[in-house]
N, C-alpha and C positions, 0 to 999 in steps of 0.2 A: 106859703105852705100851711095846709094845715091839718088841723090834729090828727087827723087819721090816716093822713101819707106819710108820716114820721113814722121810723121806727119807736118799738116802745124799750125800755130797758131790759126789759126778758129779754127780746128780739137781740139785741147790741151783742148782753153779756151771751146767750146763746151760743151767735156769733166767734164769740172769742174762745168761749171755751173748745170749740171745735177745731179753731185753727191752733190753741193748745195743741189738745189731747195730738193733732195728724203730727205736728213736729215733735212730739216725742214718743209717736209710735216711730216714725221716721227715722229718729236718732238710736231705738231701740230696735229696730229691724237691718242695721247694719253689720254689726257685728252676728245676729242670725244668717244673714244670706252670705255673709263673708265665711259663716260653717259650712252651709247648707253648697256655696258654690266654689269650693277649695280642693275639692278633689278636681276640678276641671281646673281652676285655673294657676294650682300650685305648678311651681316648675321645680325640676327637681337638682339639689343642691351640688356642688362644683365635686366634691369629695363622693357624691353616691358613687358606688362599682368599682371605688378607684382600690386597685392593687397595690398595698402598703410592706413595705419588707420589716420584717422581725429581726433580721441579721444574715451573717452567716451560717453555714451548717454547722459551723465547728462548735458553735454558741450550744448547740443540742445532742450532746451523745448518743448512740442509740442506746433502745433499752432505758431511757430516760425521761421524767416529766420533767419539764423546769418552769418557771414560770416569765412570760415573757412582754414585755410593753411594747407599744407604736403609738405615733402622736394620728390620732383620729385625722381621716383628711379633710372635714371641714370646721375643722379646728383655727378662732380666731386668735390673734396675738392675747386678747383680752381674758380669753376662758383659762390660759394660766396652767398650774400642774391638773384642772381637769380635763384637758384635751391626752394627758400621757392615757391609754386606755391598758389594763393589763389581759393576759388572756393565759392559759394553759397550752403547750406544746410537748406532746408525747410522740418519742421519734423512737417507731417501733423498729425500720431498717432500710437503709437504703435511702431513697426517697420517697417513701411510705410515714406517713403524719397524720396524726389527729393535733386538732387546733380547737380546744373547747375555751366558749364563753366562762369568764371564771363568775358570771352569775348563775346560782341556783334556778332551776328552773320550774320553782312552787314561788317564792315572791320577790327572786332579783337578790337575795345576801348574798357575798362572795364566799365562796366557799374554798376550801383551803386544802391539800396535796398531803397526804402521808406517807411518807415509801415505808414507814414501817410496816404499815398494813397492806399498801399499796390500793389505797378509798381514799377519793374527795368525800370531805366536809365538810358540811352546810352549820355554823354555827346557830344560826337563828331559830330554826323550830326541826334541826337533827334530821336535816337528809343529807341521805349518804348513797353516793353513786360508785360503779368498781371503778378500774383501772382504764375500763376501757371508754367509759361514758357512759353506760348504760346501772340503769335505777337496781340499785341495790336495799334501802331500806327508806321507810321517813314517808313524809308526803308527798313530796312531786310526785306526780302522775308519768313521767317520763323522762329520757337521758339528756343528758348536757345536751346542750345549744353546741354544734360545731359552728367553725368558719370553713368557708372553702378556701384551697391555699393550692400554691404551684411552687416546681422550684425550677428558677431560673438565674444561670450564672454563678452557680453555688450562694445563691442566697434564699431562704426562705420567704415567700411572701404571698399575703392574705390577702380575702376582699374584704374589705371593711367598712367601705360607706354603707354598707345595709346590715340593720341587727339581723344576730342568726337564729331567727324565730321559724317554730313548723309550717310557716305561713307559705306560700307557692313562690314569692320571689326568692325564698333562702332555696339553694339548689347548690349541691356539693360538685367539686369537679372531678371526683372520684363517681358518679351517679349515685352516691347511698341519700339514706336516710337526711333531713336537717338535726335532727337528734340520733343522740350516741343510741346504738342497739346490742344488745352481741349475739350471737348466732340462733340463738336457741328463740330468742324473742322475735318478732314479727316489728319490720319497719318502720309502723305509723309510728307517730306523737302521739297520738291519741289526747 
């Protein structure tokens, strides 16, 4: 062989840097196309849709907000007391319910039930929604997050594998709104 059909050491190192650089664009392009292709190939989890019971009716006076928990249905042994999820339940009559997220709906703090005044309250930056779910002072832009709920067997029970976001899969089984409104206000979330 000789000298000019040999590669040279540019050549070599060249070489290798390329076969670098492709396996760690390789190993960095994985977890991209595993973003990029998860809405297609996500399947969706055992607990989504599932109808979880609160209790019984008697657990809710009418006339009454109380506040009430259920273990999340795709809640593992392992996630512990984070799987108890809590929520709001105001039982206006009959079997007539509102079921509000007890997170505020400007950045997620729980907010918290006064029957003195009869207004949730948002500890964290003071918003304040009425009685019924719908925005009374503060920043949220809009009323509590409901759940949809049915009552069957004299038990109360929610759908709760999916958050109660304005988003189009949240859909009440009442046909309202995903967020609380009261009369005079106009549906949307905005």
């Amino acid at each position: 062989m000789t000298t000019s059909d040999r590669p040279t050491r540019r050549a070599v190192l060249v070489k290798i840097g390329i076969l670098l650089n492709a396996a760690v664009g390789a190993v960095l392009a994985v977890p991209v196309l595993r973003y990029v292709l998860s809405p297609v190939t996500r399947q969706r989890k055992q607990g989504d849709g599932a109808w979880v019971s609160l209790g019984s009716l008697e657990k809710f006076p009418a006339g009454q907000t109380r506040l009430a928990t259920y273990q999340h249905p795709s809640a593992t042994p392992s996630d512990g007391e984070t799987a108890e999820t809590p929520c709001w339940v105001r039982h206006l009559q009959g079997d007539t319910f509102q079921i509000f997220a007890i997170n505020c709906a400007h950045l997620g703090c729980p907010v918290r039930w006064f029957p003195q005044s009869n207004l949730f309250m948002c500890p964290c930056h003071g918003g304040v929604y009425y009685q019924d779910g719908s925005r009374a002072s503060g920043p949220p832009e809009r009323g509590m997050f409901e759940y949809s709920y049915k009552v069957e067997q004299g038990m109360l029970l929610i759908k709760a594998g999916e958050m109660p976001t304005p988003g189009a899969q949240a859909s009440l089984s009442k046909g309202s709104s995903p967020c609380a409104t009261s009369s005079s206000r106009s549906s949307s979330c905005a």
